[in-house]
C-alpha positions in Angstrom: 0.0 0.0 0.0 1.9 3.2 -0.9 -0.4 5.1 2.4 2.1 3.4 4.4 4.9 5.2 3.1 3.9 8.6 3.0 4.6 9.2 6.4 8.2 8.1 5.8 8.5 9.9 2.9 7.6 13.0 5.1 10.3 11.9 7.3 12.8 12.1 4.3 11.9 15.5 2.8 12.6 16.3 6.8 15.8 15.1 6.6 16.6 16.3 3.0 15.5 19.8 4.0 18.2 19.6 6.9 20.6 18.2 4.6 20.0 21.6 2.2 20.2 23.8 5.4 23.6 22.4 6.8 25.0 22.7 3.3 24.2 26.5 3.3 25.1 27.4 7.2 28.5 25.8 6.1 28.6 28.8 3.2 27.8 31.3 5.3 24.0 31.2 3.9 22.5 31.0 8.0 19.3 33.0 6.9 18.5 29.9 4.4 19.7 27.1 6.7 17.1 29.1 8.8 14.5 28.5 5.8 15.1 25.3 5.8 14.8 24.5 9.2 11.1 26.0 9.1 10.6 23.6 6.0 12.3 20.4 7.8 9.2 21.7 10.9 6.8 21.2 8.5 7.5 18.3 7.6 8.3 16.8 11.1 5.1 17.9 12.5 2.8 16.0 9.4 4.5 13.4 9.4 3.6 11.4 13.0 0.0 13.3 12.3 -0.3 11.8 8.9 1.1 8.4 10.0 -2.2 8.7 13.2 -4.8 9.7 10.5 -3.6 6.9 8.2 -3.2 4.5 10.9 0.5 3.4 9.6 2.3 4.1 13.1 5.6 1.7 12.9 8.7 0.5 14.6 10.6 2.2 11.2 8.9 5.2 11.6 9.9 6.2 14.9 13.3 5.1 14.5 13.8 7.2 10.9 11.8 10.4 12.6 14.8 10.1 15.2 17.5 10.0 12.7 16.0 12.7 10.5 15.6 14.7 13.7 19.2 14.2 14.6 20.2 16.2 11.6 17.7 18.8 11.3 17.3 19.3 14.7 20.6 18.3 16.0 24.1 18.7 13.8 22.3 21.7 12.0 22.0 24.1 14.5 25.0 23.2 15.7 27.3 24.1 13.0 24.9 27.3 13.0 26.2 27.8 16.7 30.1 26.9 15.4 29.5 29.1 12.6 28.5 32.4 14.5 31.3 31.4 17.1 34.0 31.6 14.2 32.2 35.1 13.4 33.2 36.5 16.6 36.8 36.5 15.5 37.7 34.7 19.2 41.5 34.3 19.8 41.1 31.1 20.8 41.0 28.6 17.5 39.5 25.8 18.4 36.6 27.9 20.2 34.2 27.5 17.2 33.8 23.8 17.7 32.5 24.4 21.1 29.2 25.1 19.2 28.6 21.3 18.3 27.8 20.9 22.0 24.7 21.9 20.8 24.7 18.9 18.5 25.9 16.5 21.3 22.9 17.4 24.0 20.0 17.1 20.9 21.4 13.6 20.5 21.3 12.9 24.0 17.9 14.5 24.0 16.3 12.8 21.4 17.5 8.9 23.1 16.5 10.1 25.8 12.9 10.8 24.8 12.8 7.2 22.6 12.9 5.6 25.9 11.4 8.2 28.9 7.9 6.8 29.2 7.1 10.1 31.0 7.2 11.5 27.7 4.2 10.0 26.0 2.3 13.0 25.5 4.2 15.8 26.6 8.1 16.6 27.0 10.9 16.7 29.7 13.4 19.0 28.5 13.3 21.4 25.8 12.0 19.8 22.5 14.8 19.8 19.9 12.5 21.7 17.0 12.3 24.7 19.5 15.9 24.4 20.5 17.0 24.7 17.1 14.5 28.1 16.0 16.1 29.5 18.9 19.7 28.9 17.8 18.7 29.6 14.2 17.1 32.9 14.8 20.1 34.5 16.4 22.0 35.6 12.7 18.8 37.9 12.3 18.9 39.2 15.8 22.8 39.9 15.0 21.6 41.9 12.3 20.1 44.2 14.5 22.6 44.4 17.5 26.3 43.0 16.3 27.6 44.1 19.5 25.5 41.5 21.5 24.9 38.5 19.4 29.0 38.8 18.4 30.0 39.0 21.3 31.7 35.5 22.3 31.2 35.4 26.2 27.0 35.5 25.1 27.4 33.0 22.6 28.9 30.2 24.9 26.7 31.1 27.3 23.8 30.7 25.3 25.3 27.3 23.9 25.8 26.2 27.6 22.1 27.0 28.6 20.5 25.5 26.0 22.7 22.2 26.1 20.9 21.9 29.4 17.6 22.9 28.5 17.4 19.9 26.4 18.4 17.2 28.6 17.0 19.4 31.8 13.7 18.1 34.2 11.9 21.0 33.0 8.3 20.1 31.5 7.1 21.1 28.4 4.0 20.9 27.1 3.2 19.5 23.2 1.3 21.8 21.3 -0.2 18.2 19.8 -4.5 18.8 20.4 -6.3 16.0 21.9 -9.0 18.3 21.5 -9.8 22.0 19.8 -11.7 22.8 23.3 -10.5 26.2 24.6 -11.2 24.7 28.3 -8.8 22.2 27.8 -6.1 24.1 25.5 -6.8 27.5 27.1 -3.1 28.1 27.9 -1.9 26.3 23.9 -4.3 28.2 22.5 -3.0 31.5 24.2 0.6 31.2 23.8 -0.1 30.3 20.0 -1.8 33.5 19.0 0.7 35.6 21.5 3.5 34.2 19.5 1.7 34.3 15.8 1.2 38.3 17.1 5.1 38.2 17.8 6.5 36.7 14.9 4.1 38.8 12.5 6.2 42.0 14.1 8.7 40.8 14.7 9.6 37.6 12.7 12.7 35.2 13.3 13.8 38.0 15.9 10.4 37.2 18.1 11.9 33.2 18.8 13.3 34.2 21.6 10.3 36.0 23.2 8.5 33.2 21.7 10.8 30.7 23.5 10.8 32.2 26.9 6.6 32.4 26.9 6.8 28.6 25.9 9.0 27.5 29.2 6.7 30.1 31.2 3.6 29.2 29.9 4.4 25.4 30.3 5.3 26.5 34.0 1.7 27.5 34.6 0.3 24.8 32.8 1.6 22.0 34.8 0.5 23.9 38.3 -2.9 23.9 36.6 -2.6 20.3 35.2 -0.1 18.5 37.7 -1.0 15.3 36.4 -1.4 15.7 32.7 
């Protein structure tokens, strides 16, 4: 039946659209490895929908959505990370590489959620998707303000916090709709149209706004919901 394979093939054109985005961050290109990395969301989010309406979940699947992650989400915005480090013309040589610790913790991140059964339906750590807007969206903030995004002290910091985001206790909620009831999503449905409102100002420089209100938001609703 070829309606099994079209949520693989989702998975692929993931991948391939992370493949394309590491090939331009490595030229320099970081606004369309950027690009791509909204593309390679796309994809990631239809494809374990498609494979649920179709009713074609499989071992394969999982396992491929993983891999395919591991590049989009994971060695991309890493050399992203080691490619803005190199920009700000450090003195140490070797500094730049520091920016694949990035690509290390998503690894770590994404095993770690293929075998956390606590992770079922919602996330412990930061989601590697989010991580990687965050990291991808900092060329365009650079625009803006050189002095801050250049500077190398912020950018190892940043690589250090978000290395532990992902593999941190914190939880974070899906954004996956068991319903569309605004009693149940109230707090989803809220921190999606903030953040649509953001990004339409804004754009790529509204991720980390965006970011923040996600790890907030996800505080309040786990107080609310302690045991969903």
């Amino acid at each position: 039946m070829i309606k099994k394979h079209i949520p693989n093939a989702l998975t692929c054109a993931n991948l391939l659209s992370g493949c394309v985005g590491i090939v331009y961050a490595f030229q320099n290109r970081l606004d369309i490895a950027a690009y791509a990395v909204l593309i390679s969301g796309i994809f990631d989010f239809f494809d374990g929908n498609m494979a649920r309406i179709l009713n074609v979940k499989s071992p394969i699947g999982k396992e491929l959505d993983s891999l395919a992650d591991m590049v989009s989400f994971g060695f991309l915005p890493g050399v992203v990370m080691f490619k803005l480090l190199e920009q700000s013309h450090s003195t140490f040589e070797y500094l730049p590489f520091f920016g694949f610790l990035i690509t290390i913790f998503s690894c770590l991140r994404l095993a770690k959620f293929n075998i956390d059964t606590r992770q079922t339906e919602d996330f412990i750590g930061l989601n590697t998707p989010m991580n990687t807007l965050f990291i991808v969206s900092l060329p365009f903030i650079q625009r803006e303000y050189p002095a801050l995004i250049g500077s190398t002290l912020l950018l190892v910091c940043l690589t250090i916090l978000m290395s532990w985001l992902l593999i941190s206790e914190i939880r974070i909620y899906s954004l996956k709709f068991g319903t569309m009831s605004w009693a149940d999503n109230k707090i989803k449905f809220v921190f999606l149209i903030v953040s649509a409102v953001l990004i339409a100002f804004l754009k790529f420089a509204a991720i980390p706004f965006v970011l923040i209100l996600y790890i907030l938001s996800s505080f309040v609703h786990f107080r609310n919901n302690p045991y969903n």
